[in-house]
TIMI-2910 file (N, C-alpha, C, CB; in pm, 1 decimal, decimal comma, always signed):
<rs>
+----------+----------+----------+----------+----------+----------+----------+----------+----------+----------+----------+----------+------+
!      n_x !      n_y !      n_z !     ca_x !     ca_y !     ca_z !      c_x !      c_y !      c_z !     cb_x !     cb_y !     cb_z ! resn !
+----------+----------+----------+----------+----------+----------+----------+----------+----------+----------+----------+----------+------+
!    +82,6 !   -118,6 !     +0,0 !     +0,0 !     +0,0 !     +0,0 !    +87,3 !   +125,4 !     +0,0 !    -94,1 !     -0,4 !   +120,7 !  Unk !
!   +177,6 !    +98,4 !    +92,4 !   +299,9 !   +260,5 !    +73,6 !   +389,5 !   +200,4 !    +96,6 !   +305,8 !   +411,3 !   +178,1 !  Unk !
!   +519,4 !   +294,5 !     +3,6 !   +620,4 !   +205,7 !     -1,1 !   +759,6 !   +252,2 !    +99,9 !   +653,5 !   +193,2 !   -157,8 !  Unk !
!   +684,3 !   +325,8 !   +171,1 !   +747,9 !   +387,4 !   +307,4 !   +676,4 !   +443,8 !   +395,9 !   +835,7 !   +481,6 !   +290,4 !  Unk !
!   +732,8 !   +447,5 !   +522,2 !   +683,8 !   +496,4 !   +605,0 !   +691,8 !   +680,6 !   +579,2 !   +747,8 !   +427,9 !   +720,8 !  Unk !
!   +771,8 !   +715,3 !   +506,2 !   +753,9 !   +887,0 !   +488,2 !   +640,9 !   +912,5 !   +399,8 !   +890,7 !   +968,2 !   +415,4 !  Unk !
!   +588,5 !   +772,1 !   +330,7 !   +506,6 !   +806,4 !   +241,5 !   +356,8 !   +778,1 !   +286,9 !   +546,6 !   +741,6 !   +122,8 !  Unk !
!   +371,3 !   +712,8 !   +408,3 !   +251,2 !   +678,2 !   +458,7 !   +208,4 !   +852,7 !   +594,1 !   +284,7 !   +482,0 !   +545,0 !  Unk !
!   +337,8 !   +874,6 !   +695,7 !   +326,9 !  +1008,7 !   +712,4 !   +304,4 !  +1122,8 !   +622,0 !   +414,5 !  +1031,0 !   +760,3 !  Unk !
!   +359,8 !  +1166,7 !   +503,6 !   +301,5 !  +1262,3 !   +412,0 !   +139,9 !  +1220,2 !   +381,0 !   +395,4 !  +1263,6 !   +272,4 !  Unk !
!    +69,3 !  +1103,0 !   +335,9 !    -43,7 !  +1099,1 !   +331,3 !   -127,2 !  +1130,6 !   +431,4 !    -61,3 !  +1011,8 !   +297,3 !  Unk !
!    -85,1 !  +1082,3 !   +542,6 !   -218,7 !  +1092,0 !   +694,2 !   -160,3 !  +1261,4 !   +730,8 !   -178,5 !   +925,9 !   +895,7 !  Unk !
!    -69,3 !  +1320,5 !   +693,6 !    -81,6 !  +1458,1 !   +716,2 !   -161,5 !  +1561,0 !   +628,1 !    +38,8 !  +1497,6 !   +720,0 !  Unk !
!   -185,9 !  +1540,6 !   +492,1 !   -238,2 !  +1556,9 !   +402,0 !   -425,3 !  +1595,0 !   +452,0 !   -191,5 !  +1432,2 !   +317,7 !  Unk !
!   -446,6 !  +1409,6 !   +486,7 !   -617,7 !  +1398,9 !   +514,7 !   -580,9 !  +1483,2 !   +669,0 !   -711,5 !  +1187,3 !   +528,9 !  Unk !
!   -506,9 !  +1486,3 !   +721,6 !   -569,4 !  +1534,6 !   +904,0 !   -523,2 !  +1712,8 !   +854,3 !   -426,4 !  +1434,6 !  +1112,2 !  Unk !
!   -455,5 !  +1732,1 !   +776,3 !   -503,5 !  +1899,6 !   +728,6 !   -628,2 !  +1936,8 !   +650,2 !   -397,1 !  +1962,0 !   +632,6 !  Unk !
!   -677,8 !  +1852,9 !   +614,6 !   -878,3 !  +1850,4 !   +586,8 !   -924,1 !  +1812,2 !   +705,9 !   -959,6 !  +1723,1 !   +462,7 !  Unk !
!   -861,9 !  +1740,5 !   +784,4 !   -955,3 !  +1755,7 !   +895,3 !  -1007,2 !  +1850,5 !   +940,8 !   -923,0 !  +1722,0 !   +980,7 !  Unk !
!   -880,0 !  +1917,6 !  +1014,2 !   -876,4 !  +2056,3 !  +1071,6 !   -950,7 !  +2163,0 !  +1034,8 !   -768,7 !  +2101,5 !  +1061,7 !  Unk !
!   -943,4 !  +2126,2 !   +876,8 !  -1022,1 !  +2238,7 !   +791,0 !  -1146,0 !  +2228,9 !   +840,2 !  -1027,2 !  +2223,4 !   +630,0 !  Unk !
!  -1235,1 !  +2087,7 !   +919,5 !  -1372,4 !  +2095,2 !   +887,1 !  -1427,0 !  +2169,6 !  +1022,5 !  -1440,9 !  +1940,6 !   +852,5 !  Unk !
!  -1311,3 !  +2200,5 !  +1105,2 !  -1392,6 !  +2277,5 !  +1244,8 !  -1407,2 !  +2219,2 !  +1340,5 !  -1521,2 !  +2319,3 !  +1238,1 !  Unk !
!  -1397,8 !  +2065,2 !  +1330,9 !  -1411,1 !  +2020,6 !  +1474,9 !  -1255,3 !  +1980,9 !  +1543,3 !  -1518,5 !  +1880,7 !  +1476,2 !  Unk !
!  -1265,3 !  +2034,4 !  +1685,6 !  -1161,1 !  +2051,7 !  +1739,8 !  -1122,3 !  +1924,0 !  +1771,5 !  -1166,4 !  +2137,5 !  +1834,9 !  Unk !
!  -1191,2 !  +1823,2 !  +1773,5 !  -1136,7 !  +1658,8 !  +1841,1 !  -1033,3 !  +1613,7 !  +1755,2 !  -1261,8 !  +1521,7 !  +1841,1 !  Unk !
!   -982,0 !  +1703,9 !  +1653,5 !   -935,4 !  +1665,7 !  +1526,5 !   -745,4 !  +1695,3 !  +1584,3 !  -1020,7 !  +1784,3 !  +1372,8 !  Unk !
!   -762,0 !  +1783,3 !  +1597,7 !   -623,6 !  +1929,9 !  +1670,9 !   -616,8 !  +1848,9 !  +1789,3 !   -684,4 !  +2149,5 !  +1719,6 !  Unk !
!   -701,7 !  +1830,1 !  +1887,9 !   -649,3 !  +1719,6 !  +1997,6 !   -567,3 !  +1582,1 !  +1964,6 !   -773,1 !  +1668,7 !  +2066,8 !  Unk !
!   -662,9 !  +1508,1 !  +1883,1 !   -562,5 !  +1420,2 !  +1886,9 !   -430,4 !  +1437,8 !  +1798,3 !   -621,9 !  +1306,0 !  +1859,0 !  Unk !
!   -418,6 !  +1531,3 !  +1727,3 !   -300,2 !  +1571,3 !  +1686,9 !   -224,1 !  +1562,5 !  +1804,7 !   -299,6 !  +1697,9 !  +1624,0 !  Unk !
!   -232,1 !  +1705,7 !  +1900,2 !   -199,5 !  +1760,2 !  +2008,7 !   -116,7 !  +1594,2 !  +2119,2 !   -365,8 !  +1849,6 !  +2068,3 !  Unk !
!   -231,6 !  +1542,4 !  +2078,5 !   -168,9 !  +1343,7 !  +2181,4 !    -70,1 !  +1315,6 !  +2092,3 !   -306,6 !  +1154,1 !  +2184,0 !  Unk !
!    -95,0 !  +1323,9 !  +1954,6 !     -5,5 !  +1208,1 !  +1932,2 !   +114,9 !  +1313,0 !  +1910,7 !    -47,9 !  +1090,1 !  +1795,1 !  Unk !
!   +137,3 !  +1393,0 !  +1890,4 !   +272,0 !  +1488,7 !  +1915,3 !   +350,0 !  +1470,1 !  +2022,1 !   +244,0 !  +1625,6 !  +1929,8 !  Unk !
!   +245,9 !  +1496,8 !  +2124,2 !   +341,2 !  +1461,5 !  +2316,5 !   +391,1 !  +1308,8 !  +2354,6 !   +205,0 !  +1489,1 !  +2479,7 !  Unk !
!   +254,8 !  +1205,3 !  +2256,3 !   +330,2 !  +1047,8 !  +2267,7 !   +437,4 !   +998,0 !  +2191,4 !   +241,8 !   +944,7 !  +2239,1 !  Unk !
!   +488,4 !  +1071,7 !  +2117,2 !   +596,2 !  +1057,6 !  +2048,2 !   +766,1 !  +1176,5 !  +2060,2 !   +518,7 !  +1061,2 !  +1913,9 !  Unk !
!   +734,8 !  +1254,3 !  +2171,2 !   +841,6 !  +1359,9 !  +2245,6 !   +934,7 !  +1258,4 !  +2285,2 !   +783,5 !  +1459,1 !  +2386,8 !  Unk !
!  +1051,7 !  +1248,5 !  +2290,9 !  +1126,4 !  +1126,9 !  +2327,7 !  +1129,3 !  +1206,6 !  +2543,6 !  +1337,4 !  +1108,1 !  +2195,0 !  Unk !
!  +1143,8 !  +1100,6 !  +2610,2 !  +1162,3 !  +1059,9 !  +2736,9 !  +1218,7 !   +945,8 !  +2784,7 !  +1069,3 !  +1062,0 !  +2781,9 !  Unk !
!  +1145,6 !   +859,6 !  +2868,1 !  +1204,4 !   +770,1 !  +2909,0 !  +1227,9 !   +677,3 !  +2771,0 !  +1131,1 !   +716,5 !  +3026,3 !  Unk !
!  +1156,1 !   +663,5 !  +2674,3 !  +1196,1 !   +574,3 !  +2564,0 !  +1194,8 !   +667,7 !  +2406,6 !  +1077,7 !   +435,7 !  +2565,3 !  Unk !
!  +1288,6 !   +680,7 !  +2336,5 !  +1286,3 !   +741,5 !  +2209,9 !  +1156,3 !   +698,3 !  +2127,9 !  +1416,2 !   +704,5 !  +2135,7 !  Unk !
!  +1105,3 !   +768,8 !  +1992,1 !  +1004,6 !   +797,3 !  +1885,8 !  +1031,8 !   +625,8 !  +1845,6 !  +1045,6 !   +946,6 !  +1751,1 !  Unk !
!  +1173,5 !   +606,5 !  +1802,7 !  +1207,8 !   +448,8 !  +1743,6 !  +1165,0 !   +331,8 !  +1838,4 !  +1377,9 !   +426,7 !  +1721,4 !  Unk !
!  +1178,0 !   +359,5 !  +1987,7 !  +1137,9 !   +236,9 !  +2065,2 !   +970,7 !   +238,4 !  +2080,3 !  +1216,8 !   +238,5 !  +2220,8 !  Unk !
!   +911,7 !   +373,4 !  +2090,6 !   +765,2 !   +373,5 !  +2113,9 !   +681,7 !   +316,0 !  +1966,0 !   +719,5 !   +542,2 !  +2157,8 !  Unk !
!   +758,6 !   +348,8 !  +1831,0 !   +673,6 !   +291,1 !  +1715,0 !   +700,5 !   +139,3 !  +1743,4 !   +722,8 !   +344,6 !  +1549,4 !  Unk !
!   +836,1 !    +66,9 !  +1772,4 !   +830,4 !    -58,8 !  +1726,9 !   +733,9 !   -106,9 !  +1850,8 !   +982,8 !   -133,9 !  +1703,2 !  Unk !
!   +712,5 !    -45,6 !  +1976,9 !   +635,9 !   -144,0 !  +2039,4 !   +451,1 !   -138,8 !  +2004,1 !   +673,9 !   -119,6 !  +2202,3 !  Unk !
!   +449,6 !    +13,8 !  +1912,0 !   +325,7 !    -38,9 !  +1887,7 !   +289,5 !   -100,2 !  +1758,2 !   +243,8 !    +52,8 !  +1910,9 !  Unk !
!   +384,8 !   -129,9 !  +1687,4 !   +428,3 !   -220,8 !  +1623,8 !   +393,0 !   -346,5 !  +1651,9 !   +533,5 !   -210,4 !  +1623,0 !  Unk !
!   +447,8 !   -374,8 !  +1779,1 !   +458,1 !   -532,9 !  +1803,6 !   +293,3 !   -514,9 !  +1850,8 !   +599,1 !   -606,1 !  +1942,7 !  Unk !
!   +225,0 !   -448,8 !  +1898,8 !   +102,3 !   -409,0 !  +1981,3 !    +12,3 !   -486,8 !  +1860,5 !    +71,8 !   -214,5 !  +2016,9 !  Unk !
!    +54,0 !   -382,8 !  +1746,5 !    -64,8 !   -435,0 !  +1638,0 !    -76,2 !   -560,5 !  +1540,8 !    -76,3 !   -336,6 !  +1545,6 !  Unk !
!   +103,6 !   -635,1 !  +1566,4 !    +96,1 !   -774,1 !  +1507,2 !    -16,3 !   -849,9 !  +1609,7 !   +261,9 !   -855,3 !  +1505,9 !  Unk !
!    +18,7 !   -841,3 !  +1729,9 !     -5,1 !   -918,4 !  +1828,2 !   -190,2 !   -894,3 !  +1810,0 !    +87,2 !   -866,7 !  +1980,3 !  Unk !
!   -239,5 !   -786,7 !  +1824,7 !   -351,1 !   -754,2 !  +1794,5 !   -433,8 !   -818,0 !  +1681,6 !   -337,1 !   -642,4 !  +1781,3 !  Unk !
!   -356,5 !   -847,1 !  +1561,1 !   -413,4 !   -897,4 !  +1397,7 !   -360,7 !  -1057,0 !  +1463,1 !   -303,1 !   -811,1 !  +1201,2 !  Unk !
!   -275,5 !  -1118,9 !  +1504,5 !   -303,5 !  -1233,3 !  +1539,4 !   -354,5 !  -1304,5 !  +1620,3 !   -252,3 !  -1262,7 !  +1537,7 !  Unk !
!   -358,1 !  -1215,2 !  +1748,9 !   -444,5 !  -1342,1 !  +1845,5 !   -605,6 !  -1232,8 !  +1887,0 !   -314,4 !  -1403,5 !  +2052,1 !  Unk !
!   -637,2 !  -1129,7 !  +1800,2 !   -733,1 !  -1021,6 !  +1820,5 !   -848,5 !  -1084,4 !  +1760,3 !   -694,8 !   -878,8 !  +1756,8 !  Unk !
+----------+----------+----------+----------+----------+----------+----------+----------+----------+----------+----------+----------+------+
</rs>
């Protein structure tokens, strides 16, 4: 479906800037989350994707 992950971020930034456009604010929030869940802290951007990574194999196989 995409043949990268920059290409799958340029798309979902694309549709969530029509989001924004349509006025409802629940849109800018979860922006707002997923910006702060990905701030590096106790674990870097690279350790928090692969574990939800592993979150969503685990999810499509035993879900």
């Amino acid at each position: 479906m995409f043949e990268d992950v920059g290409q799958f971020r340029r798309t979902r930034k694309k549709y969530n800037s029509k989001m924004f456009l349509s006025g409802v604010s629940t849109f800018r929030e979860l922006e707002e989350l997923e910006t702060n869940a990905f701030r590096d802290g106790a674990l870097d951007q690279k350790c928090k994707e692969l574990i939800g990574l592993g979150i969503s194999i685990s999810h499509a196989c035993y879900g």
